[in-house]
N, C-alpha and C positions, 0 to 999 in steps of 0.2 A: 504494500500500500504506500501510497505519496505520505506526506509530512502532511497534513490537516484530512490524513485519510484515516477513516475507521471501519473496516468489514465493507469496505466500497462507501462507505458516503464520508461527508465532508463533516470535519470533525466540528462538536458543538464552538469549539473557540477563534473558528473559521471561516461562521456562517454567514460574517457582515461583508464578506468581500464580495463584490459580483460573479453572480453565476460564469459568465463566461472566462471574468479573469482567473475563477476556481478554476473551470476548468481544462484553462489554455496550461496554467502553473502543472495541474496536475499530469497531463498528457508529457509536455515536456520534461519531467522530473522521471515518469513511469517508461518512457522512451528515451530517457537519455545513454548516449552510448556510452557514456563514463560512468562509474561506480558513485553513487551520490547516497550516505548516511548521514543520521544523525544520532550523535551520541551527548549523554548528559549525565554526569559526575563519574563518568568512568565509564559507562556503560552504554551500548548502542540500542536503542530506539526503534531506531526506522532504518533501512537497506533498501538503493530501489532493484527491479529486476537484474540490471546491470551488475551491479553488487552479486548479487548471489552466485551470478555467473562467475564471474572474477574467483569468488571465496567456493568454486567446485560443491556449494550447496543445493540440498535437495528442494529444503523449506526455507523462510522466514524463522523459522524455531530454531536454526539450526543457528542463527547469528544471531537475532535479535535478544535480549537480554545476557548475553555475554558480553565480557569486560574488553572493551575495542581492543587491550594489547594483546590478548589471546590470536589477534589475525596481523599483528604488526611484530616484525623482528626485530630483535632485540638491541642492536645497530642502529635502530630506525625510531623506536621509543624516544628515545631524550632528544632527539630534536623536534620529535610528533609534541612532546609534552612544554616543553620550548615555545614554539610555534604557539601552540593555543594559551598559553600563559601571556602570553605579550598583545591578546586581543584585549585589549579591558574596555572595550563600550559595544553595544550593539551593532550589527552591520559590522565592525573591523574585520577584515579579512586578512591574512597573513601572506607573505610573498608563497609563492610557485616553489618547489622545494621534491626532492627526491626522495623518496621512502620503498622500504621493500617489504610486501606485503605477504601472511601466507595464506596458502588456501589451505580448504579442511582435509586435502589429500596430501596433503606435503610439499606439494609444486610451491616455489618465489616467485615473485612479481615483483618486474620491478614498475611500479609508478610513480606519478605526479604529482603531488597532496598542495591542495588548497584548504584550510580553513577558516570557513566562517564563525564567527558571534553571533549568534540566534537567539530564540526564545521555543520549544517544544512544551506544549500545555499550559501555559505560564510562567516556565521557570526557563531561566538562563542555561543555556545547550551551545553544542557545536555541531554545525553540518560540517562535510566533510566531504570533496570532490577528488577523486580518484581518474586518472587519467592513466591506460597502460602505456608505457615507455616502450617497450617491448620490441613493438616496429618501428618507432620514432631510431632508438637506439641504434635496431640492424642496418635501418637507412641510412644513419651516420657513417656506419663503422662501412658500410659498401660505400659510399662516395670519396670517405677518404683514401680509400685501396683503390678502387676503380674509376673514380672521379665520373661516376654517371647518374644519372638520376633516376628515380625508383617511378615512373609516372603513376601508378594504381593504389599512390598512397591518398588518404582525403588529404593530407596538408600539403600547402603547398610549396613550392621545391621551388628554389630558384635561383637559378647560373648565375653568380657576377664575376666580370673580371678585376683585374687588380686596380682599374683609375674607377670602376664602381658603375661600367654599365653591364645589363640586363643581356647574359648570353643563352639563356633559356629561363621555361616556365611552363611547369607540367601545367594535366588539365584543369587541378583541384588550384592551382595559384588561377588560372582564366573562372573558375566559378566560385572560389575565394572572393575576389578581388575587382569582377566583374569585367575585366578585360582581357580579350584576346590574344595572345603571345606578339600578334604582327603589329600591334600596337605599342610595345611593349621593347621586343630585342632591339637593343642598340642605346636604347635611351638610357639616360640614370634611374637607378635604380629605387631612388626618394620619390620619381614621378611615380613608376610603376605601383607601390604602396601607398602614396598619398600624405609622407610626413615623410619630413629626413632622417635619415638610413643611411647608418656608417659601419660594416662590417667589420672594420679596423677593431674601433672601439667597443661593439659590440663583443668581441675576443680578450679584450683588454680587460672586461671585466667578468672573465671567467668565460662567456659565449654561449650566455644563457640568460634572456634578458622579457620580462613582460611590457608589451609595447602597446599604443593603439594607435591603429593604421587605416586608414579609410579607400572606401571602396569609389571607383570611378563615378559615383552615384553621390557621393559625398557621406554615405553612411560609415559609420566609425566604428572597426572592427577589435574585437578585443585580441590579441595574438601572443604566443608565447612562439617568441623568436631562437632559434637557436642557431650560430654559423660556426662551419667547419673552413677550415681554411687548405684551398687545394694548390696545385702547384701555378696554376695560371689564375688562380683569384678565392673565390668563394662560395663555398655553397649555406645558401639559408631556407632553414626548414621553418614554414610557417604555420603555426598551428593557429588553426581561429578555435577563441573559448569566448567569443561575445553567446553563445547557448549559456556556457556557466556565469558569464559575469549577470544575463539576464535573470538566470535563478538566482542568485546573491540579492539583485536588485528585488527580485519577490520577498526573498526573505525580508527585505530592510522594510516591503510595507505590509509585511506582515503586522508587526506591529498595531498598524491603525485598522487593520479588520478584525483585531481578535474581541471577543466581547468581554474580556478579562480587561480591567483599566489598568494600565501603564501609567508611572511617574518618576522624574527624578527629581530628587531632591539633593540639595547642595550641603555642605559641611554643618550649617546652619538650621538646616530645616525648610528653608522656603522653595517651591516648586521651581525646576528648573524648565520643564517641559511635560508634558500629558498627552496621551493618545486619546481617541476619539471615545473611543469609551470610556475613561476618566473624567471625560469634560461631561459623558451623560449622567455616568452616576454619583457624582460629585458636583456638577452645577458647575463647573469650571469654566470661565468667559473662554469664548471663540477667540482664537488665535495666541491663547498664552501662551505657548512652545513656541511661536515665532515672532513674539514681541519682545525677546530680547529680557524682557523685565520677570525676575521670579517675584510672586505671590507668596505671602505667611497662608498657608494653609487654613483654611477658614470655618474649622470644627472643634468643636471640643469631642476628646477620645475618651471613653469607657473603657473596662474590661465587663468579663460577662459575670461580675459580679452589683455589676450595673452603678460602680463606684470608680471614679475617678483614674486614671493610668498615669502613676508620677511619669515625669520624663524619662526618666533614665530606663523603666520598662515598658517604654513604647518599641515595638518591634527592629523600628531606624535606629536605636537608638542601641538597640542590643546589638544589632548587627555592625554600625557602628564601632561599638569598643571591643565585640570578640571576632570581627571580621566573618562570621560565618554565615549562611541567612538564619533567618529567623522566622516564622509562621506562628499565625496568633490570629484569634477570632476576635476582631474588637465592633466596639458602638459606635457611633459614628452620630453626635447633633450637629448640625448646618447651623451656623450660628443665622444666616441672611433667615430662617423658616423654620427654623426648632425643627426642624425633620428629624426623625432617628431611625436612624438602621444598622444595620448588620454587615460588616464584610470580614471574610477571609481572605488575611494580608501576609505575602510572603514580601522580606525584605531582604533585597541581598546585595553586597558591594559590589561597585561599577567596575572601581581603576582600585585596585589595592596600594600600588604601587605609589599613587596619589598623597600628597602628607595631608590634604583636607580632601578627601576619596567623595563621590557622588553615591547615594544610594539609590536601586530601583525597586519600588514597590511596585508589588503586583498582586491587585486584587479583584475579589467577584464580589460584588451585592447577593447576599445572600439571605436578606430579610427574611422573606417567606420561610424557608426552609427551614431559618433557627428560631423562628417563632416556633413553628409548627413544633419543632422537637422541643424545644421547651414546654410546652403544652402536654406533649405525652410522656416527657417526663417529671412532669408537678401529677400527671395523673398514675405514673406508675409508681409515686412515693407519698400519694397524700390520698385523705379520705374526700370521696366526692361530696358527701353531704355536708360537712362542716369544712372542709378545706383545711382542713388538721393533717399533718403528720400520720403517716401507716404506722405500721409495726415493725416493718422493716426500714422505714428512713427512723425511727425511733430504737432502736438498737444500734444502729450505723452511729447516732448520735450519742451515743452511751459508750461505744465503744473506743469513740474520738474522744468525751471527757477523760474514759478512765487509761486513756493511753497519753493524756498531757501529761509531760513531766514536770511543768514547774507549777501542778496545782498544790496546792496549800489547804484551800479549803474541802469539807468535806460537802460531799455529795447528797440531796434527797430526793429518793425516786417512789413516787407514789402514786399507789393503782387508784383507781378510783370509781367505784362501782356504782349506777343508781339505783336505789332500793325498789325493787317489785313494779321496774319500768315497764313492764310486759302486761300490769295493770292498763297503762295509760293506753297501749297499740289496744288493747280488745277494748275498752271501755268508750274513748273516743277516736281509734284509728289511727295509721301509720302515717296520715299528712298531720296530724296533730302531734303525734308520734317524734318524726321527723323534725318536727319545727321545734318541741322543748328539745331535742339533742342541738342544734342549733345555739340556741341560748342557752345550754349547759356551756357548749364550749366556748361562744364570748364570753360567759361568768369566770369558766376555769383559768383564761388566757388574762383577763385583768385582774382574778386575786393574787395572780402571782407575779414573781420580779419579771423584768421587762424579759431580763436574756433565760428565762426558763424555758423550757421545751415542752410543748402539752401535745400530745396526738390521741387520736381514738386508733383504738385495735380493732376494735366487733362491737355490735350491737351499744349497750349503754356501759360500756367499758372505756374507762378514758386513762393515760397513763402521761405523769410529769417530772421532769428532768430538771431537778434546779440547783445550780453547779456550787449554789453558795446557801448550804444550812444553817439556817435560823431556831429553827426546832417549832416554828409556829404557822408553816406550812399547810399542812391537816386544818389547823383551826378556821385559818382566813380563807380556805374554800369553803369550808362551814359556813362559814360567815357568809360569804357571798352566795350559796344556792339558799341561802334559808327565804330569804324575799320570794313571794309568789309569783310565780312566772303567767303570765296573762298572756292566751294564744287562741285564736278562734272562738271568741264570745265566753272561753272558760279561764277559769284560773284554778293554777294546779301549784300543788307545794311538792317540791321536790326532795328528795333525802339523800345522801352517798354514806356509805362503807369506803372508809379509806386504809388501805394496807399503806404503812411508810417502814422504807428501809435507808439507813444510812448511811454511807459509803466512804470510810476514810480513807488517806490517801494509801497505806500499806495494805486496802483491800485485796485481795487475789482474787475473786469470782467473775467471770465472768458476766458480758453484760445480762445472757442469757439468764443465767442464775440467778442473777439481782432482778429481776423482771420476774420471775416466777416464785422467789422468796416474799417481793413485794405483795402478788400474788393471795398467796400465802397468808401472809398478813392480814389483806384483806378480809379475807372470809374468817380470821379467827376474828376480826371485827365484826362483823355485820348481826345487827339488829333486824328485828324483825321493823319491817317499816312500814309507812300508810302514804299513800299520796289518798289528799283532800281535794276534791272537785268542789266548786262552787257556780253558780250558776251566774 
């Protein structure tokens, strides 16, 4: 599959670019004759068919999730790891470079390696253009033995003599270059390419040089030039990579199709730039990325404990001082509209190398979805009818008091039973029922301290957690249910059994045991009780 491809369609982070530019990128990616990957923190991604071929594999499985040096020789590593270390912004591409690659049968390869600075799913990646050398190589090596030219190769080939005019030009330099050979022999060799072209000096500097050279038409071709030098002048092999430089150039507006928002921020914090999707989910004014002027950020941040995020653990901020990225669900208010929402934000360094380094955040609006699960999970820990604490987030919390180490005070957890509440369901029904449990548990939640923990378990069973004993706990819900609870034209007196247990700090029991000792308690309390109906 291409880069924004998934089981044949276009991947969701993909889907803002135009149908056709999708699918012009993906045909020339899936058709390209060169080896084109993308690999991310070590690890390869994406392979297009080319690639597979090259690496003698069957499948996609066979490369995809292996560590990219697993197909790079070991000779070839530290300058592959070289090369991508020195990309530190988006789009940077690294020079033309030699690498020898293996396949999964043992054959080397020698190729070409360009790579690119991308972005795969959100996060920071490298593509990686593979060219085999193979034939480029043997064509060398027979021109300088036999000083002839290979004409059936695609690049194009072409004669100079020694003062630098044009003694041949196979066919792939006439549909390279758009010109005819008879156009061509005799003249300088800069006409023939369309920019000046010094063979000399191309040698000079090793004889291996990326150029861009324009076609009789005036279109500008991308080429990687290499000359040999023969006895009567020069041979230069032309390879055209305007196909690759065009995929580069997709990658670079990738960026602004993906529906993930993009940003950078400077040493300081203020926006340096935003893609198009930043400026939707964020409200970011039209044209800030190319006015030159960064923006202070214009939100106040949460975490999802719905309180404040000092600076220093704002995700930038971490990533920042331990240079690594950083991923973090935060809140998000719009200061211009109190809007608030939800994104998951990865942040990760630009330019390491930088002494004030740029950070790129990269996130998704994800409101809905952490709403949503917040929601089922207040419903997988709490009781629906009083919105109290279960049994199970109330032990979870019992078991986080008695595993504090620097508590001091002691603990009181108490059951709290209502007396002969199964009077009130058969007498006046399960909606009347319902609604004194209701105002059981606002009575229970304000006669106690603020940070106590009250949850109902079952039926008229209610249990409290309160981290700092008074010994007058028991009483003051007394206190508080004894007032008659008025609910549907009736007034009812309500009564509790309270079991209390006290937990100092060299307790050993578990939370379990303390919940069922309390238990315990309870019923060696309980009276026989009366709930009074009045009309």
């Amino acid at each position: 599959m291409a880069p924004g491809e998934r089981d044949g369609v276009v991947d969701p982070e993909s889907r803002s670019a135009s149908p056709g530019l999708a699918d012009r990128y993906r045909v020339l990616v899936e058709h390209s004759p060169d080896a084109i990957g993308v690999h991310q923190h070590g690890t390869l991604v994406y392979i297009n068919p080319a690639g597979l071929r090259y690496l003698r594999a069957d499948t996609v499985e066979d490369v995809v999730g292996h560590s990219i040096t697993e197909f790079i020789a070991a000779e070839s590593v530290g300058p592959m790891l070289g090369r991508i270390a020195a990309l530190d912004a988006h789009g940077t591409a690294s020079a033309a470079s030699e690498a020898t690659v293996l396949a999964l049968d043992g054959t080397t390869l020698a190729m070409e390696a360009v790579s690119v600075r991308t972005v795969w799913n959100g996060e920071p990646a490298f593509q990686v253009i593979l060219r085999d050398l193979t034939e480029h190589q043997a064509a060398q090596k027979a021109l300088k033995k036999q000083a002839a030219l290979v004409e059936h190769v695609s690049d194009a080939i072409i004669g100079v003599t020694g003062d630098g005019l044009v003694s041949s030009w196979n066919p792939a330099a006439e549909s390279v270059y758009g010109l005819p050979a008879t156009d061509v022999l005799g003249r300088n060799v800069s006409h023939a390419v369309g920019v000046p072209c010094d063979p000399s000096a191309i040698l000079a500097v090793g004889g291996r040089i990326h150029d861009s050279h324009r076609r009789a038409d005036g279109t500008a071709l991308s080429v990687m030039v290499s000359v040999a030098q023969m006895p009567d002048g020069f041979v230069l092999v032309c390879a055209d990579q305007s196909a690759v430089r065009r995929v580069e150039e997709h990658f670079t507006a990738v960026v602004e199709s993906l529906q993930a928002g993009v940003v950078v921020l400077d040493h300081t914090g203020r926006i340096g730039s935003a893609n198009l999707a930043a400026k939707t989910i964020l409200d970011i004014q039209v044209g800030l990325e190319t006015s030159g002027k960064a923006s202070v950020l214009p939100f106040r941040v949460y975490g999802t404990d719905e309180g404040p995020i000092h600076p220093r653990e704002h995700p930038v901020a971490v990533t920042r001082k331990t240079g690594k990225p950083c991923q973090a669900v935060i809140g998000i208010e719009r200061r211009r509209d109190a809007r608030k929402f939800w994104l998951s934000l990865t942040a990760t360094m630009l330019s390491g190398g930088d002494p004030a380094p740029s950070i790129v955040a990269t996130f998704v609006d994800i409101t809905d979805a952490y709403r949503t699960s917040m929601k089922l999970e207040h419903a997988a820990t709490h009781d629906d009818l009083t919105g109290l604490p279960n049994r199970p987030l109330i032990l979870a919390r019992l078991d986080e008091e008695l595993a504090t180490p620097s508590r001091e005070d002691s603990l009181a957890v108490l059951f709290i039973d209502l007396d002969n509440f199964k009077t009130i369901n058969d007498l006046h029904g399960h909606t009347v029922g319902d609604a004194v449990l209701g105002v059981v548990a606002a009575r229970l939640t304000r006669a106690l301290p603020a940070d106590a923990f009250v949850g109902r378990i079952g039926g008229d069973e209610f249990v409290a957690v309160v981290s700092r004993c008074v010994g007058t706990e028991a009483d003051d819900v007394r206190a508080e249910l004894a007032t008659p609870i008025e609910t549907a034209g009736r007034v009812l007196t309500v009564t509790a059994s309270i079991g209390g247990v006290v937990v100092d700090r060299d307790d050993t029991r578990s939370a379990l045991d303390i919940l069922d000792d309390a238990d315990h308690e309870m019923y060696q309390a309980k009276p026989v009780a009366q709930f009074i109906s009045h009309s």
